[in-house]
C-alpha positions as CSV (number, residue, x, y, z in Angstrom):
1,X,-9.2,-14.3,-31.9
2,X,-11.8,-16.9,-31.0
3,X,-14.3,-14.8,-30.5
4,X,-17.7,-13.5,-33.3
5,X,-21.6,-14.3,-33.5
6,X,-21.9,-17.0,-34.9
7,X,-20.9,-20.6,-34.0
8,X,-18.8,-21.6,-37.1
9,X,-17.1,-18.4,-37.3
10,X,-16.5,-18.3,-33.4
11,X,-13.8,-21.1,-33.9
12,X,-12.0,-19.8,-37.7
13,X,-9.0,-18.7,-35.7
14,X,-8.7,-21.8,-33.7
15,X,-8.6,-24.0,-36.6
16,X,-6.6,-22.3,-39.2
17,X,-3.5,-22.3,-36.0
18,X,-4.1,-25.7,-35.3
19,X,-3.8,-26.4,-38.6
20,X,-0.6,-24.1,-38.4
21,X,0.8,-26.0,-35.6
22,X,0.1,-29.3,-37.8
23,X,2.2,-27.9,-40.1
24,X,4.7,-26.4,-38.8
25,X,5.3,-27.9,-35.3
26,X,9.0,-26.7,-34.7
27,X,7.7,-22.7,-35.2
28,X,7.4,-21.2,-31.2
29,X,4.9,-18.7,-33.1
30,X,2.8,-21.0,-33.9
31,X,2.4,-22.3,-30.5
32,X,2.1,-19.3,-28.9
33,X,-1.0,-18.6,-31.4
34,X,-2.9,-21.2,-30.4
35,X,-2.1,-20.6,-26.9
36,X,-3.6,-16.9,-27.5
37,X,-6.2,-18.7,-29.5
38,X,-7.3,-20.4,-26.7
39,X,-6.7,-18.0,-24.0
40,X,-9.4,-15.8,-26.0
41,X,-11.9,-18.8,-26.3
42,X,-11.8,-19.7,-22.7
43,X,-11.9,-15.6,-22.2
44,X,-15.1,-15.8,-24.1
45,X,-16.9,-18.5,-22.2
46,X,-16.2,-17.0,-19.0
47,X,-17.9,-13.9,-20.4
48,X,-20.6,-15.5,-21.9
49,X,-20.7,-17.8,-18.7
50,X,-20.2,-21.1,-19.9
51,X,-17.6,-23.5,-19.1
52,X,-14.4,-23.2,-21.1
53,X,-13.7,-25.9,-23.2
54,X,-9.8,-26.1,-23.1
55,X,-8.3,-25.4,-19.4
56,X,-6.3,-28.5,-19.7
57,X,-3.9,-26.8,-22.5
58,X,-2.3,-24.4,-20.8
59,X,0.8,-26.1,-19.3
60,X,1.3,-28.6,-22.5
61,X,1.1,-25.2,-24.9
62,X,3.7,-24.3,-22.4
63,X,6.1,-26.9,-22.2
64,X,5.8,-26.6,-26.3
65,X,6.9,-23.5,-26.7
66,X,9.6,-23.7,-24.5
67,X,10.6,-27.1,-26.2
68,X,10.6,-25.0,-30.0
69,X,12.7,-22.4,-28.6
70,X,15.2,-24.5,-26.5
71,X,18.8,-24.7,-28.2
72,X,17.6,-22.4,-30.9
73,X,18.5,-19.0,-32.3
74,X,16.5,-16.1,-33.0
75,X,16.4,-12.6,-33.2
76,X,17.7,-10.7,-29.7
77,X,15.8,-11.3,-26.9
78,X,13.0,-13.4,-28.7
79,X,13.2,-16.5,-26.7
80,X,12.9,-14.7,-23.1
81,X,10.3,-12.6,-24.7
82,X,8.5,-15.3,-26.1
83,X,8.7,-17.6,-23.1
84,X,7.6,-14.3,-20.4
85,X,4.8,-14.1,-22.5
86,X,3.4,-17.5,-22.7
87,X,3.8,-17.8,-18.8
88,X,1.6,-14.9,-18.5
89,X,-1.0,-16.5,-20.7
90,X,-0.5,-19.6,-19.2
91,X,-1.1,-18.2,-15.6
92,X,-3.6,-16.2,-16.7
93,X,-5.3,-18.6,-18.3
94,X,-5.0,-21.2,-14.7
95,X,-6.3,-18.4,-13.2
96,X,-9.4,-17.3,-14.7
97,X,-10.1,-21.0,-14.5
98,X,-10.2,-21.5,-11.0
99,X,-6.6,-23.4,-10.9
100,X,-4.7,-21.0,-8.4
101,X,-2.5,-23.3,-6.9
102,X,-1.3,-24.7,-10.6
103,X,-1.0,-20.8,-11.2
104,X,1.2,-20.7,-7.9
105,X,3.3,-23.5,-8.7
106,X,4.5,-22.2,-11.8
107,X,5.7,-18.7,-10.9
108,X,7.1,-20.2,-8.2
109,X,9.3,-22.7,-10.0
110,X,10.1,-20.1,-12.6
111,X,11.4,-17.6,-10.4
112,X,13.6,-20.3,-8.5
113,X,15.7,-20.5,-11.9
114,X,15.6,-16.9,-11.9
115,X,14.9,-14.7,-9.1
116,X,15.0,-11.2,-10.5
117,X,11.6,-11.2,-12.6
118,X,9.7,-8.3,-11.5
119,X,7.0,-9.2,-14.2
120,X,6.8,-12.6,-12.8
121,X,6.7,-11.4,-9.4
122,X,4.2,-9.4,-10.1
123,X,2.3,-12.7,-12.0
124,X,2.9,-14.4,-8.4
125,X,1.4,-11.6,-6.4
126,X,-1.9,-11.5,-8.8
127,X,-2.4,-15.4,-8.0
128,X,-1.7,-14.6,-4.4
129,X,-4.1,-11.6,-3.8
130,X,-7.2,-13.2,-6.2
131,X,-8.2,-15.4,-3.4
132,X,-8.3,-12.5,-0.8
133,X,-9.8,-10.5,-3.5
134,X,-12.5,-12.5,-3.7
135,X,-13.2,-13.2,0.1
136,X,-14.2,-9.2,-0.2
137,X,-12.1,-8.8,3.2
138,X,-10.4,-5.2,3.7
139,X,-6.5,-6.1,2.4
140,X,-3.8,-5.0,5.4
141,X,-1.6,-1.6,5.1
142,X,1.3,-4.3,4.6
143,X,-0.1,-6.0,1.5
144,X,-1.3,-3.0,0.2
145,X,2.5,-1.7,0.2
146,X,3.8,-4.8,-0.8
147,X,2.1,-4.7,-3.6
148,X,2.4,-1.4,-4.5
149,X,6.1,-1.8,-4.8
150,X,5.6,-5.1,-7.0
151,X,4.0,-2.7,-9.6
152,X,6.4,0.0,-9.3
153,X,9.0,-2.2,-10.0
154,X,7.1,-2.9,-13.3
155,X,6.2,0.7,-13.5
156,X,6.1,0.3,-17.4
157,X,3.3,-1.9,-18.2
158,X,-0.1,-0.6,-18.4
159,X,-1.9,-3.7,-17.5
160,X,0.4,-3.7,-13.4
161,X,-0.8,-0.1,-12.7
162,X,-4.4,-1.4,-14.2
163,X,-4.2,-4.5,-11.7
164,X,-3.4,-2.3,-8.8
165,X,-6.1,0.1,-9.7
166,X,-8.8,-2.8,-9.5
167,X,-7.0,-3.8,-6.1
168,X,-7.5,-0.2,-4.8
169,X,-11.0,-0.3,-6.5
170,X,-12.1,-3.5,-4.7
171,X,-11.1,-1.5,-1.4
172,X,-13.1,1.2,-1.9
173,X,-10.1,3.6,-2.3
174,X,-11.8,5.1,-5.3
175,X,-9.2,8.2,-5.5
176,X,-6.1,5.8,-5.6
177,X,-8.0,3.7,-8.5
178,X,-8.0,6.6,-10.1
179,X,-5.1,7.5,-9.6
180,X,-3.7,4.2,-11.2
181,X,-5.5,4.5,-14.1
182,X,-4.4,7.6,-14.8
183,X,-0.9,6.3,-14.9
184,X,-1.8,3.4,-16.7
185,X,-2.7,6.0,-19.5
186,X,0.5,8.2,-18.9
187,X,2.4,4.5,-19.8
188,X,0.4,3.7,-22.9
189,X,0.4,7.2,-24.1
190,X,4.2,7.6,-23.9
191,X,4.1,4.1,-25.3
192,X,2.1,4.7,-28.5
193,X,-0.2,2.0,-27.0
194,X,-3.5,2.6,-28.9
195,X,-5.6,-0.3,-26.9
196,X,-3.8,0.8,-23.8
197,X,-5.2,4.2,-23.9
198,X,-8.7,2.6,-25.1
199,X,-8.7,0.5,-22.1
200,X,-7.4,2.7,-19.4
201,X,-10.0,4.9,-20.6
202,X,-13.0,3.0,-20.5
203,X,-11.6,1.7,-16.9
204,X,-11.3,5.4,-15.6
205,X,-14.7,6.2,-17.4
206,X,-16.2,3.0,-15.3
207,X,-14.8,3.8,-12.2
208,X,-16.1,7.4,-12.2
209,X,-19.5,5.9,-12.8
210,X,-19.6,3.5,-10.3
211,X,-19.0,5.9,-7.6
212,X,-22.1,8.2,-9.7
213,X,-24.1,5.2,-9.2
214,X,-23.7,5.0,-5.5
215,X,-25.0,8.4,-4.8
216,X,-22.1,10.3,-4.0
217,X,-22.7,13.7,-4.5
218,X,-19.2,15.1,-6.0
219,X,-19.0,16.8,-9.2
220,X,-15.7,15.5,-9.9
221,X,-17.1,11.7,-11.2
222,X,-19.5,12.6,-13.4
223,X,-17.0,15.0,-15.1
224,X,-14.5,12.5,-15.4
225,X,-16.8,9.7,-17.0
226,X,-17.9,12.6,-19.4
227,X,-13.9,13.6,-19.7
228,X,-12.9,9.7,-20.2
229,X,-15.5,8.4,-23.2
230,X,-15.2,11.5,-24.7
231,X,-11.3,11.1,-25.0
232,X,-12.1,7.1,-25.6
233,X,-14.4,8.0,-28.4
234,X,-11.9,10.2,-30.0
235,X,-9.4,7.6,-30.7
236,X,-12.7,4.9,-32.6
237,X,-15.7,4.2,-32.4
238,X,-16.6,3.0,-28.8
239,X,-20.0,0.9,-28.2
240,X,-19.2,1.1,-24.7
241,X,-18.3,4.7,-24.3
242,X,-21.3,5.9,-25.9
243,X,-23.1,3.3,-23.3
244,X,-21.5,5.2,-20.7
245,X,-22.3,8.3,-21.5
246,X,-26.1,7.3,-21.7
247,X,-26.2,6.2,-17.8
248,X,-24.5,8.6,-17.0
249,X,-27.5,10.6,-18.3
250,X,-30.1,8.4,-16.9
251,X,-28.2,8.9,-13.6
252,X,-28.4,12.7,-13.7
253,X,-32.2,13.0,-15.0
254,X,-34.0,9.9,-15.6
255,X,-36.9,11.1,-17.1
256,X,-35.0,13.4,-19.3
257,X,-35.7,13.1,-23.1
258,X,-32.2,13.4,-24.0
259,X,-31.6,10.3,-21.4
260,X,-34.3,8.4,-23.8
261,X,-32.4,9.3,-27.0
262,X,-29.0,8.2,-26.1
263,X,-30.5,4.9,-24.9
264,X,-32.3,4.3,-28.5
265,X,-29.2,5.4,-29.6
266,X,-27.3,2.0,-28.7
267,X,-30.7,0.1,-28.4
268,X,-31.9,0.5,-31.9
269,X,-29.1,1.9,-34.4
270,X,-26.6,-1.4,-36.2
271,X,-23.1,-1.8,-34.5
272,X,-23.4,-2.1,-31.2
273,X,-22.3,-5.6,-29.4
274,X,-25.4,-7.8,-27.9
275,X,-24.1,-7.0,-24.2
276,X,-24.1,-3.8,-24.8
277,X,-27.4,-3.3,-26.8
278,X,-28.8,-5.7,-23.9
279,X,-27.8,-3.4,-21.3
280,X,-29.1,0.1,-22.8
281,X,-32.3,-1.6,-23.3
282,X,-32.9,-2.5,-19.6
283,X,-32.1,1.2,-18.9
284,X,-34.3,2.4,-21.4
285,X,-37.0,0.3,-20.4
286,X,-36.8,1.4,-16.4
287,X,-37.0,5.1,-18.2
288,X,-40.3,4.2,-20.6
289,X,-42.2,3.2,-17.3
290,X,-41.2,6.3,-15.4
291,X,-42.8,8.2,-18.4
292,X,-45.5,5.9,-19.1
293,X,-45.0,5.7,-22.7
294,X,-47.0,2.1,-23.4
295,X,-46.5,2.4,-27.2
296,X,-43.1,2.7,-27.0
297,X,-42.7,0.1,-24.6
298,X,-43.9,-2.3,-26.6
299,X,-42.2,-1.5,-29.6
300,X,-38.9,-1.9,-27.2
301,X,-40.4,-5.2,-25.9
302,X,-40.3,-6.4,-29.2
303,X,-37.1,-5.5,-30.2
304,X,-36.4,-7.6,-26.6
305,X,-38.1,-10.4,-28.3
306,X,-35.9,-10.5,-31.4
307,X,-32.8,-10.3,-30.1
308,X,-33.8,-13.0,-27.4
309,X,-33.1,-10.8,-24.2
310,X,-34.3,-12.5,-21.5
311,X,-33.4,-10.1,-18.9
312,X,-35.0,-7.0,-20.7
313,X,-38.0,-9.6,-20.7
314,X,-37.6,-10.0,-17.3
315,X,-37.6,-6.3,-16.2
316,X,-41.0,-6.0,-18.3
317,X,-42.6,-8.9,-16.5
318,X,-41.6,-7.0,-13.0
319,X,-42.5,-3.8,-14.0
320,X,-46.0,-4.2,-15.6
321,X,-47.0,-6.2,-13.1
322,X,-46.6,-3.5,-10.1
């Protein structure tokens, strides 16, 4: 939701709910759709690094779906699983906006009305950790453990063992990532959880590259980026599978020609998202000037030009200069 090339269509999704919530302000639905609505807007400005527009919504979306659901029934368990979910989005949302103690604050309160919510915990212990996360500081055995148990305790959801894949990821504890991810695909499998297999994929597929990238000589990543797209590719169409699979080709032999054709692969052929085609083309470029094709450089060049890629643009202006 939110989220599509151009400007006007960008914001369908936000309007029609709004209109939604105009006209029917007692549904909790409704709410929480225009909390997700926004939730993916902000997600998308963050992405597209620009400064989200609606960071101030989150705790009134809040309080408004908790005030539609309040003294009201509906079907079993719908108002705790209603209200679980918008305090994730809301939290989430505080977070990726730089609002951590807000984020704090909230779990906190909530779990001093009830104590035993290990998904909430686990929400507290993501706001707790992002701040020593980003200082880039080695984490200690004890809040490695502590965490460890948090997710166990939520051993179900594919986006905790996800979390605590990252956590090991940032510590260099590439094994235990995978690890993680592995179960987070063991959980969405056994779930029936089509984007949780899609994304634990693509994570495990990432991870595996990284490690390529860094010059680790181990046959085991390179065959698990190869075993992880190929798997992610079975389930759709994935841009950024087939991405993968093309560095992990320029990694092995960069001056390969099978490296160039799975570069112009995503570069020139229709479906493939701008960040995407953006980052094949700097790779493909980097592989053009270790061959010294000129013709084909420019024709890439000018494709840079069309589709406004300034960092391709970049890269060309570095290169030909040297």
């Amino acid at each position: 939701m939110g989220s599509s090339s151009g400007e006007d269509e960008k914001n369908v999704a936000l309007k029609t709910i709004q209109k939604a919530a105009l006209l029917s302000p007692g549904d909790p639905a409704v709410w929480a759709g225009l909390m997700a609505a926004c939730h993916a807007d902000d997600k998308l400005a963050l992405v597209n690094k620009t400064q989200p527009k609606r960071i101030d919504l989150y705790l009134a979306l809040l309080s408004a779906i908790s005030a539609s659901i309040k003294d009201k029934k509906f079907f079993e368990n719908y108002n705790q699983s209603l209200e679980k979910w918008s305090l994730s989005q809301a939290v989430t949302g505080l977070i990726d906006t730089g609002r951590i103690s807000e984020a704090e604050t909230l779990c906190t309160k909530n779990l001093k009305s009830n104590p035993d919510q290990p998904a909430i915990i686990l929400l507290l212990r993501q706001v707790q950790c992002k701040p020593l996360l980003e200082s880039q500081k080695p984490l200690p055995d004890a809040v490695l453990e502590e965490l460890q148990k948090t997710v166990m305790s939520n051993s179900t959801s594919v986006p905790a063992w996800q979390w605590l894949a990252h956590v090991y990821q940032s510590q260099g504890m590439m094994r235990a990532a995978e690890m993680c991810y592995r179960k987070s695909l063991q959980v969405a499998s056994q779930q029936g959880s089509w984007s949780g297999k899609l994304s634990s994929l693509l994570r495990l597929a990432l991870l595996a590259l990284k490690v390529c990238m860094a010059n680790i000589s181990n046959d085991h990543w390179p065959s698990l980026v190869q075993e992880a797209t190929t798997e992610a590719l079975k389930l759709c169409f994935c841009p950024l599978a087939v991405l993968l699979q093309a560095l992990l080709q320029f990694k092995r032999k960069m001056g390969a020609r099978e490296t160039r054709r799975l570069l112009e692969r995503v570069v020139y052929q229709p479906g493939y998202p701008k960040s995407v085609a953006s980052t094949a083309r700097w790779y493909l470029l980097r592989h053009l000037y270790a061959k010294d094709d000129y013709e084909l450089i420019d024709v890439l060049v000018n494709n840079a030009k069309t589709h406004g890629d300034t960092r391709a643009l970049e890269l060309n202006q570095r290169l030909s200069s040297q």
